[in-house]
Structures are given as structure tokens and as C-alpha cells.
N, C-alpha and C positions, 0 to 999 in steps of 0.2 A: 498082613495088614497092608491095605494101598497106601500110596501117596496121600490121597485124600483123607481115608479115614488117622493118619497120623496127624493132619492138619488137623480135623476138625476137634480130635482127642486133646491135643495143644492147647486150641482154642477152648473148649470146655474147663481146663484147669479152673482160672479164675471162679467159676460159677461154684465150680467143687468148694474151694474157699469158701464162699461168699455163703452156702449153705452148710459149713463146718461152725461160721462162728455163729450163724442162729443158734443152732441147735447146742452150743457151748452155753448161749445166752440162756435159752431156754432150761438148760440142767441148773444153771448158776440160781435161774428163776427161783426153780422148782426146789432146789437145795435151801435157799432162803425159809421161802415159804414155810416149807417144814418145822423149822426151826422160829420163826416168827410167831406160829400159831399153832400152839401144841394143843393137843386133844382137849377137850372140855369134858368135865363129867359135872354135871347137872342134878344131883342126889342129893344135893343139899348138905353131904358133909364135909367136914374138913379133908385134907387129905395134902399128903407133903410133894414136895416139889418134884414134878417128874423132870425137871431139868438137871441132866448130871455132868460128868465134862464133857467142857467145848471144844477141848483140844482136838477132840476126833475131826469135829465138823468145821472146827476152822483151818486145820490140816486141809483138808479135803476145799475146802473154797477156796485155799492160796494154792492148791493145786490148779483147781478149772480158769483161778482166775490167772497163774503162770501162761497156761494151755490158750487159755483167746488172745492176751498178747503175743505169744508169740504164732498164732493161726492169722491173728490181724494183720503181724510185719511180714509174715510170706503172701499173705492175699493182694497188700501193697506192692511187693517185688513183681510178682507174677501181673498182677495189671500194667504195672511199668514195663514188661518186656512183652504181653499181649499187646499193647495199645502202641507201641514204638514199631512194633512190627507191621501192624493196620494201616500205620500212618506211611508205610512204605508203597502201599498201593499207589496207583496213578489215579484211578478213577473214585469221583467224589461216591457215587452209589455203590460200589464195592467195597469202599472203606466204612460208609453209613452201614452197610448191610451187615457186615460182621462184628462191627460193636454193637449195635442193637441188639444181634442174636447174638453172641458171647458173651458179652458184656454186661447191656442189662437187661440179656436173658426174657427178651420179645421174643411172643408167638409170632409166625409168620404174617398172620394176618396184621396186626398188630402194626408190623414193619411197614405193610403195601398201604396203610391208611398213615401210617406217620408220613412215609414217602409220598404219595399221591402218586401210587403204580400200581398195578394188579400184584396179585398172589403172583401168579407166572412169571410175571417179569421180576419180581423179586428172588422166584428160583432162580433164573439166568444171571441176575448179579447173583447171588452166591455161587453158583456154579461156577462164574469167570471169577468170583475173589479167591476162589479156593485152587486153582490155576494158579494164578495169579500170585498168591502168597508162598512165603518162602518163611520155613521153618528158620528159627537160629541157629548158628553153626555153634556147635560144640564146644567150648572149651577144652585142650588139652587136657587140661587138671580133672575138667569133668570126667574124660574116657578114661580115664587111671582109677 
């Protein structure tokens, strides 16, 4: 793997997050849901309660909902140590460039119309942010 693509893997963390807690939300939704509106039967007779224990499904919700809190406080960490790093750049459009696209995960196009720059010159700042940026160094405790 180069240089760069280490950087730019770095940098994509945060977004990784950021589409883990969707989709936490999204099951948490969808688990609800289920459980909210249980099947109808429309036959006009009586019929007994298809609702049995909840312990299953409440189990299972202080699971997902453990799971997004703690998806939330590392997507927290990880933008604190994305964004302290960005802000080490010199240049104002190299740092604009890759919080846009890391961050909040702008098309390119997207970038060159927020900026008021073309597409190309937009690759040329990321090409020189990504120069430019410097991974964190390691923690000893980390390499152990």
C-alpha cells in the first residue's frame, strides 16, 4: 500500500462511522417497527394475543442500542483526531479539500462549486493535501 493510499484509508475512517451508525439506526428502526405493528388478521374473529415475551426483543434493542453508543463515541474520537490533523495543513484549500471529502463526504464536483474552482484544480489540492498530510504517529502502547 503507498503513502497515499494509507492517507486517504485514514481519512475515510470517519465516514466508515458515520455510515455504521445509520445503518444501527436503521435496524433499531426496523426492530421497532416490528414490534409496534404486529400482523393484522382481518377475518373478523376473535383470536389471542400474538404478542408473547419481550424479553427477547428488548434484549436485542439494549443490544443495538449499547452498539450506537458506543459507534457514536468512536466516530467522535476519530473526527477529533481526522480534523486536528487537517487543521495541520498550511494551505486554506487543502484543508477545505479534505474535510469536504472526508468528512462530509462531498462529490468532487460538489467541492469545485462550494470552492469556486474547477474539478482539476480541486484534484491538485487534494493531490498536494495528501503530500502534504502527515498520518499520527503511533502511540507506543498502540504497537504493543
Amino acid at each position: 500500500m503507498t503513502e497515499n493510499e494509507k492517507k486517504k484509508e485514514y481519512l475515510r475512517q470517519y465516514r466508515i462511522h458515520v455510515r455504521r451508525i445509520h445503518r444501527i439506526n436503521a435496524e433499531i428502526a426496523e426492530l421497532r417497527s416490528m414490534k409496534i405493528s404486529p400482523s393484522m388478521n382481518n377475518d373478523g374473529m376473535p383470536h389471542g394475543s400474538s404478542q408473547g415475551d419481550l424479553s427477547g426483543y428488548a434484549a436485542e434493542l439494549d443490544r443495538m442500542v449499547s452498539e450506537l453508543i458506543k459507534e457514536r463515541y468512536v466516530r467522535m474520537v476519530e473526527y477529533q483526531e481526522i480534523v486536528r490533523q487537517i487543521k495541520r495543513l498550511r494551505s486554506e484549500n487543502e484543508k477545505d479539500v479534505l474535510f469536504y471529502r472526508y468528512i462530509r463526504g462531498m462529490d468532487w464536483w460538489e467541492i469545485a462549486e462550494k470552492m469556486k474552482f474547477s474539478e482539476r484544480q480541486i484534484y491538485r489540492f487534494h493531490g498536494k493535501a495528501l503530500v502534504n498530510f502527515r498520518l499520527p504517529e503511533k502511540d507506543v502502547s498502540e504497537c504493543q
